[in-house]
C-alpha positions in Angstrom: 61.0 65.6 72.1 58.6 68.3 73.4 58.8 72.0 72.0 60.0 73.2 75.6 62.5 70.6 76.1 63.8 71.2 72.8 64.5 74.7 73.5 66.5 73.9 76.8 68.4 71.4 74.7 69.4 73.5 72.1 70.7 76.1 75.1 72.6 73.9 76.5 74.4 72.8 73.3 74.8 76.8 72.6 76.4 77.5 75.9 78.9 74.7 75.8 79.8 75.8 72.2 80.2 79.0 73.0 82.5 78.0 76.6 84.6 76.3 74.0 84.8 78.7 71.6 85.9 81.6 73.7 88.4 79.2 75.6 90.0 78.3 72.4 90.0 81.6 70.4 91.8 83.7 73.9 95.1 84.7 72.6 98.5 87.1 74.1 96.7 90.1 73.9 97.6 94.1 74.6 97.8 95.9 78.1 96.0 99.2 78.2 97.3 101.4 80.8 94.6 103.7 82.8 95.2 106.3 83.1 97.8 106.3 80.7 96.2 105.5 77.2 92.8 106.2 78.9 91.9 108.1 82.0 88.1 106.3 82.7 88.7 102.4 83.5 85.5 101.9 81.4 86.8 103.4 78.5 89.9 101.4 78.0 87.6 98.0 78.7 85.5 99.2 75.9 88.8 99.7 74.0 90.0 96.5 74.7 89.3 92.9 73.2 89.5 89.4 74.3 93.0 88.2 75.3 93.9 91.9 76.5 94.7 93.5 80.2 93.4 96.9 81.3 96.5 97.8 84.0 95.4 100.3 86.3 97.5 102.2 88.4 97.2 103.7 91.9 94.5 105.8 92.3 90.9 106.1 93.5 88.9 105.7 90.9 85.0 107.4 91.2 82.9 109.8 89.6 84.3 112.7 91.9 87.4 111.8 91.4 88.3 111.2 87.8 84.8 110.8 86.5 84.3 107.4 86.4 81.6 105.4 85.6 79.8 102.7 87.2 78.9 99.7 87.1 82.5 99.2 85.5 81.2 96.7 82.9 83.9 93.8 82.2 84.2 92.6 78.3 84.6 88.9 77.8 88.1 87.7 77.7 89.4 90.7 79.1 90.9 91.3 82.3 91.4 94.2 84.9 94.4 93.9 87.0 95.1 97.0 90.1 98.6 98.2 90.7 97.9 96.4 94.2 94.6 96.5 96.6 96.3 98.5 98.8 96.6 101.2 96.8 94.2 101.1 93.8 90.8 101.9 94.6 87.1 101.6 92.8 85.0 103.5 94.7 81.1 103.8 94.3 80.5 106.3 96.4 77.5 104.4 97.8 75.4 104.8 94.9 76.5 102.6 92.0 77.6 98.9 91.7 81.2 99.0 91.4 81.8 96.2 89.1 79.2 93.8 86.6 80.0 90.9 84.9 77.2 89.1 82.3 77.9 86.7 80.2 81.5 86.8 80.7 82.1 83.0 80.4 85.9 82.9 78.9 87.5 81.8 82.3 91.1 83.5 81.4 88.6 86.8 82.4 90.2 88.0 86.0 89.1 90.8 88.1 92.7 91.2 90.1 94.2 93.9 92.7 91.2 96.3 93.9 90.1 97.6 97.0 86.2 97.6 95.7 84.6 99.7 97.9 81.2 102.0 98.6 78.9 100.1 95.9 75.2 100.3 96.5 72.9 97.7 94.8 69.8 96.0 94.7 71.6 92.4 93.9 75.1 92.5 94.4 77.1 96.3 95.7 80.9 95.6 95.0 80.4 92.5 92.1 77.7 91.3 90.2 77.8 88.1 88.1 75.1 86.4 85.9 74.7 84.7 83.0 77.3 82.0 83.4 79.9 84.7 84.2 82.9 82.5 85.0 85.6 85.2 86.0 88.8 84.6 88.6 88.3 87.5 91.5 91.2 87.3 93.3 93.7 90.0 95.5 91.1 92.1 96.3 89.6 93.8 99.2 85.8 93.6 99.0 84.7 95.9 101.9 81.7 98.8 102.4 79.1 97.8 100.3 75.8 97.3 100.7 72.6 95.5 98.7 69.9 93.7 99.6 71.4 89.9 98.2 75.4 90.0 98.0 76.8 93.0 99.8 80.2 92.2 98.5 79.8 89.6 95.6 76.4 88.6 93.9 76.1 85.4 91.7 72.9 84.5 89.9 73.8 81.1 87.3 77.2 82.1 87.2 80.2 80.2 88.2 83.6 83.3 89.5 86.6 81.3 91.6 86.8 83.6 94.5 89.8 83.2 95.6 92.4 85.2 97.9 90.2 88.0 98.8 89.5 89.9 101.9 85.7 90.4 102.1 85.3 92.1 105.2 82.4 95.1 106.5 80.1 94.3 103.5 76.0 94.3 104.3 73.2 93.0 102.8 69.5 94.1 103.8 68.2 90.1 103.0 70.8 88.0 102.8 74.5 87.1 101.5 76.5 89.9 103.4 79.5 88.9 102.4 78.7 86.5 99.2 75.1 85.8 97.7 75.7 82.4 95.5 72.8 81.1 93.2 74.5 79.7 90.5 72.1 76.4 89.8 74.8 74.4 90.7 77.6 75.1 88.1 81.2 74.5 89.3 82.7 77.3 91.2 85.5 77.5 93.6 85.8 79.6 97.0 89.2 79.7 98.4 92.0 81.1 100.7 89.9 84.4 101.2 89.0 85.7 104.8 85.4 86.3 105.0 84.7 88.9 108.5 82.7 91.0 109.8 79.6 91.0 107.2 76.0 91.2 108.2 72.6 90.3 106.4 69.9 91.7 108.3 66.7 89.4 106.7 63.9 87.9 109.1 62.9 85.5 107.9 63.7 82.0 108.5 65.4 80.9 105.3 67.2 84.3 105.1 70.5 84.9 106.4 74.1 84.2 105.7 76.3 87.2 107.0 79.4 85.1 105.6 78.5 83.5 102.9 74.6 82.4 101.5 74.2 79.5 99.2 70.8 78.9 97.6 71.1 76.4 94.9 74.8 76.2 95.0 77.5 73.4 95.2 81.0 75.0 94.9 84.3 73.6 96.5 85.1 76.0 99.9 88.2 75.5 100.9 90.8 76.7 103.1 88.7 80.0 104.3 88.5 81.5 107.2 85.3 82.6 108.2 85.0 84.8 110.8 83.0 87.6 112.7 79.7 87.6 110.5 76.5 88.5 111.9 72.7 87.4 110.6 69.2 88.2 111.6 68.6 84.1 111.6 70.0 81.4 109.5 74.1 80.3 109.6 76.2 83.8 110.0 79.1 82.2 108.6 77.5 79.9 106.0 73.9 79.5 105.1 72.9 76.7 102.6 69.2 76.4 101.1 68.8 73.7 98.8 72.8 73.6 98.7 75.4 70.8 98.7 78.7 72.7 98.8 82.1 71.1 99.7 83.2 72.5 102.8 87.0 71.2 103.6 90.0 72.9 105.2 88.2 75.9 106.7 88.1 77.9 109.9 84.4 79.0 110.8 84.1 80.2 114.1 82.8 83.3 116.2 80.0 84.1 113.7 76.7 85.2 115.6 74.3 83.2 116.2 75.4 80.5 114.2 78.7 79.2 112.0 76.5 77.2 109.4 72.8 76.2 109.0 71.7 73.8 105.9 75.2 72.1 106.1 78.3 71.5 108.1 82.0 71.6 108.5 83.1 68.8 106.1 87.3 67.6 105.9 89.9 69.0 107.6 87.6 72.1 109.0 87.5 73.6 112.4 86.0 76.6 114.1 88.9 78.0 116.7 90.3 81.3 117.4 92.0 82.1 114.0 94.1 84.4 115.8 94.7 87.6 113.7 97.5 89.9 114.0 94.6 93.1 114.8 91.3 93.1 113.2 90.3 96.2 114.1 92.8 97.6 111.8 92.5 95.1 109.2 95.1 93.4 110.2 94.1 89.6 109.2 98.0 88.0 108.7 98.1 85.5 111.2 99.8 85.0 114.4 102.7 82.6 115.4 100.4 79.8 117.1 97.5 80.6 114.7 95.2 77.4 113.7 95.4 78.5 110.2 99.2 78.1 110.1 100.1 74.9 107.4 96.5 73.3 107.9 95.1 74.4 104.3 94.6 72.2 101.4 97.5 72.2 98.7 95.6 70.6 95.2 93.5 73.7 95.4 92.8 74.8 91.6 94.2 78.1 90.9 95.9 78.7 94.4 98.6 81.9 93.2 102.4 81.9 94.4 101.9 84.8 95.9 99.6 86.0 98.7 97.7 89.1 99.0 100.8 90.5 100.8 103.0 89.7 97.9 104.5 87.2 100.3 105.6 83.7 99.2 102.7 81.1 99.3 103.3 77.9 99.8 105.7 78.1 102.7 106.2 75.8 105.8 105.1 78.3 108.7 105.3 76.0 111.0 108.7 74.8 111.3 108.1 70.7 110.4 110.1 70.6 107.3 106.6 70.4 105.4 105.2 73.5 103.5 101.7 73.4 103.9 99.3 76.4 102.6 97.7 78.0 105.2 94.1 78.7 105.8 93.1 82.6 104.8 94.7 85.3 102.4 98.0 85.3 104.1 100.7 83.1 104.6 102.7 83.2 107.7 105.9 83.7 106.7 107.4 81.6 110.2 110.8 83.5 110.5 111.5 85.9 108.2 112.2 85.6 104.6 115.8 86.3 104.1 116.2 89.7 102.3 118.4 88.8 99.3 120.1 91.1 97.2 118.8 90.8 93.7 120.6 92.4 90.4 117.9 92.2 87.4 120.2 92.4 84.1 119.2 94.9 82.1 119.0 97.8 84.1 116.7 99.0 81.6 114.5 96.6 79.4 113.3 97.4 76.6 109.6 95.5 75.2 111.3 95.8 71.4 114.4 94.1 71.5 114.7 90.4 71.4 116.2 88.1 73.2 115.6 84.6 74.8 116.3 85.2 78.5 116.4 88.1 81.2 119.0 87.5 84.1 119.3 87.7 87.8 122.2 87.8 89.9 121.3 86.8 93.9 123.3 87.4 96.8 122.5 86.4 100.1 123.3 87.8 103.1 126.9 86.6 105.6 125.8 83.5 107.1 124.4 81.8 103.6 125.2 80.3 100.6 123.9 80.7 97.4 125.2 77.4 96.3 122.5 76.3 98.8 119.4 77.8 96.6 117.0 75.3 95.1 116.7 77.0 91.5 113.8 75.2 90.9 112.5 77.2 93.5 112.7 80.9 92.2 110.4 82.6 91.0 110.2 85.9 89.4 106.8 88.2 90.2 105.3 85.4 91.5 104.6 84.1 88.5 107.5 83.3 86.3 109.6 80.3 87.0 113.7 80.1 86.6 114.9 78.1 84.0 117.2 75.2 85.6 119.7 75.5 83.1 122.0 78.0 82.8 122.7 78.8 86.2 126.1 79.3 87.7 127.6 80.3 90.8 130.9 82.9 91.0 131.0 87.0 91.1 129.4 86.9 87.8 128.4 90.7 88.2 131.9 91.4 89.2 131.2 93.8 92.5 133.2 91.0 94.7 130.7 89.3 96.2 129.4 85.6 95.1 126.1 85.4 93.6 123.9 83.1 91.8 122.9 84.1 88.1 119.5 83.0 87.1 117.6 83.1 84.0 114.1 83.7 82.9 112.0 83.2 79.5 112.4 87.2 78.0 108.8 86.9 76.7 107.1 85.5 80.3 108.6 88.3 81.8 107.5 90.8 79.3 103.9 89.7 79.9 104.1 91.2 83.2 105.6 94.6 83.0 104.4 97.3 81.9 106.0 101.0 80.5 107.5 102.9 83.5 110.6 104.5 84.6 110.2 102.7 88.1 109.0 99.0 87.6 109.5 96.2 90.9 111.1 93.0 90.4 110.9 90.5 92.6 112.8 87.5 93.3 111.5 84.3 95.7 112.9 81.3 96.3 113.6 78.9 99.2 117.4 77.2 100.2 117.6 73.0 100.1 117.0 73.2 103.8 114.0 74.9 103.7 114.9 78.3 104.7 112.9 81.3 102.7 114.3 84.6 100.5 113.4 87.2 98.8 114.7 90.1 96.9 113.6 93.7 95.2 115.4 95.4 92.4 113.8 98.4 90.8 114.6 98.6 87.0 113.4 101.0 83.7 111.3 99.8 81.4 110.1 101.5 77.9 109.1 100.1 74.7 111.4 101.9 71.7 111.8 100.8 68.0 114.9 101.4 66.1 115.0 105.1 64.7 
C-alpha cells in the first residue's frame, strides 16, 4: 500500500472510531441556563460537556446587547436549544458569523429554536459547518445574512440534518444564498424547511443556487418548499455541480430564472403555487387549498411532533381520514385543534423529589367525549408520549366535570423543563375519529433538596 494511501486509510479508520466513540460515550447530561447561570451563550458552551443543554431564554443576544461573542462556537455533544425562534434571537450585527460548528460529529449535537440573524462571512453568515460536523439544525429562522458561499448555512465535508427551518432573505455574493452544501458526499438530510426569497449574485456559469447549491453533495431533500429564490445564472431554487441528491416530496416553483439546474424534481415533487398565508410578513403557514397540504413524505428520519408553530405534526389537513405530513415548516391544522382543558398534577414540580409518573387530567369542551381520546395519541411537549396504562375516565380532579387522567414517565418530563416560576405544558392528542386537541397549563417548577 502506498505511503499516501496509507495515510487516507488510516483517516478513515480514525474518523469512524471516533463517530463511534462519541455516539456511545453521550450520556443525560446538565442544562445550563443563559442567562441564568451565565449571561454570554459562549461562556455556558465552554462550561458545558458532552451530553449537556445550554437553554437560552428570550432575548437578543449580540455584542451591543449583552456582550456576546461571535462566532458562537458549539462543543461536541452539546446542544443549544432557544426559548422559541420567535422570541430568542442571535444577532451578528452584520459583522460576525453567528454560529460555527467544526468537528462536531456526535449527532445528538442540535442547534434548536433561534432566529439567527445579521451574520456576515466569507463562507457561511448564520452557520458554518466543517470537518464532518454532523449537528441537527432545526426550528430556526435563518434570515439576513450575508457571505460569499452560504448566506444562511455553509457546509464544507460535513453532514447537519436541516430540518424544519425557515431560511428566508439570506444572500450570498457567489453562490448558496440560502444553503451552500459541499460535503464530499456524506449522508445528510434536508427536510420540511421552507427555503424563500434568497439570492446568490455569482456570474459565472457554474455559480448560482439562490435556494439551495450543491457541489459534491448527495443528501435526501424532501418535503421542502422552495420558493422565491433568485440567482445571477444557474437553478435559483436548486443548483447541483457534480451532485446526485434525492429530490422527493418537494414544491420548487417561482424561483428566477430557473427551479433547478444539474438535476430535477425526483418522487412525489411539484412546482405549483404553494399558497402561503402572507409572505410579505413572513407568514409561510399554508392556506386551505394549498398543494403542500398532506402531500409530504411520512418515513422522513428525524421529522419532530411538533412544527415550528408548536402545532401538532402529523395531522390530516385535508379531511380524507389519512394524516399525511405536509410539505414546509408548518402543518395546516384543517379545522381547528380543539382547545382542551389540561390540569398538570403537581401544580408545582419539583426536579428533587422522586416519583415514577407526572399526571394530566383533560377535559374537552360540550359537544366531546373524552372517552373518545386515543391515549396512544397524547403527547406531552411534543416530545413525551402517554403511558397507555393507567388511564381512567370519571371527575378524577373532583371540580364536576369528566376528564381523562393521563400519565407520563416523571424523568422524560424532567428532561424538558427547566427552573422557572412560569413553565408551559402542553398537551396534544387526536379523538378515534380523527378530530385534533390541544391544551396549555402553566405550572411552577424549582429544584429544592430536603433542609
Amino acid at each position: 500500500m502506498k505511503r499516501n494511501e496509507l495515510k487516507i486509510f488510516l483517516s478513515v479508520i480514525f474518523i469512524t472510531f471516533a463517530r463511534i466513540v462519541s455516539l456511545t460515550l453521550t450520556v443525560e447530561g446538565a442544562t445550563i441556563i443563559v442567562p441564568d447561570d451565565y449571561p454570554i451563550i459562549q461562556q455556558a458552551i465552554s462550561a458545558a460537556i458532552s451530553g449537556d443543554t445550554v437553554y437560552v431564554r428570550a432575548g437578543t443576544y449580540s455584542p451591543y446587547e449583552n456582550g456576546e461573542t461571535f462566532p458562537i462556537r458549539m462543543r461536541n455533544g452539546v446542544s443549544l436549544i432557544g426559548e422559541g425562534a420567535d422570541v430568542c434571537i442571535l444577532d451578528g450585527e452584520h459583522a460576525y458569523t453567528v454560529i460555527e460548528c467544526i468537528f462536531i460529529i456526535n449527532t445528538s449535537t442540535k442547534i434548536e429554536g433561534f432566529t439567527i440573524t445579521n451574520g456576515s462571512g466569507g463562507l457561511g453568515a448564520g452557520i458554518f459547518c466543517s470537518f464532518y460536523s454532523s449537528p441537527t439544525i432545526a426550528k430556526n429562522i435563518i434570515t439576513g445574512n450575508r457571505a460569499s458561499k452560504g448566506g444562511g448555512i455553509y457546509c464544507f465535508s460535513a453532514s447537519p440534518n436541516i430540518i424544519n427551518n425557515v431560511i428566508t432573505g439570506n444572500s450570498a455574493s457567489i453562490s448558496g444564498g440560502g444553503i451552500y452544501f459541499n460535503v464530499l458526499y456524506l449522508t445528510s438530510t434536508i427536510a420540511n424547511n421552507v427555503i424563500t426569497g434568497n439570492e446568490a449574485l455569482g456570474e459565472l456559469s457554474w455559480d448560482g443556487g439562490g435556494g439551495i447549491y450543491f457541489e459534491q453533495a448527495s443528501p435526501a431533500v424532501t418535503n421542502n418548499i422552495i420558493t422565491g429564490n433568485t440567482s445571477n445564472s444557474g437553478g435559483s431554487g436548486i443548483h447541483c455541480y457534480s451532485s446526485f441528491p434525492s429530490i422527493t416530496y418537494n414544491d420548487v416553483w417561482g424561483n428566477f430564472p430557473l427551479n433547478y439546474s444539474g438535476c430535477a424534481e425526483g418522487t412525489a415533487s411539484i412546482s405549483e403555487d404553494p399558497l402561503f398565508v402572507d409572505p410579505t410578513i413572513s407568514g409561510y403557514q399554508l392556506r386551505a387549498g394549498s398543494p403542500g397540504i398532506d402531500t409530504g413524505d411520512n418515513s422522513v428520519s428525524g421529522l419532530p411532533e411538533l412544527d415550528l408553530d408548536g402545532n401538532p405534526r402529523i395531522v390530516d389537513g385535508d379531511g380524507d381520514g389519512a394524516a399525511v405530513v405536509d410539505m414546509g415548516a408548518f402543518e395546516y391544522q384543517g379545522v381547528m385543534a380543539i382547545e382542551a382543558t389540561i390540569d398538570f398534577d403537581p401544580d408545582t414540580l419539583n426536579l428533587k423529589n422522586k416519583g415514577k409518573w407526572v399526571t394530566t387530567y383533560i377535559e374537552l369542551p360540550a359537544g366531546y367525549n373524552v372517552a373518545d381520546i386515543d391515549v396512544s395519541s397524547l403527547w406531552l411537549n411534543g416530545s413525551v408520549n402517554a403511558e397507555s396504562k393507567p388511564a381512567s375516565i370519571g371527575d378524577n380532579d373532583n371540580d364536576g366535570i369528566i376528564d381523562l387522567m393521563a400519565k407520563f414517565d416523571r424523568n422524560a418530563v424532567e428532561d424538558l423543563l427547566v427552573v422557572s416560576e412560569n413553565v408551559e405544558i402542553t398537551v396534544s392528542g387526536s379523538l378515534v375519529d380523527g378530530p385534533q386537541f390541544v391544551g396549555i397549563d402553566i405550572i411552577r417548577v424549582i429544584s429544592k433538596g430536603k433542609k
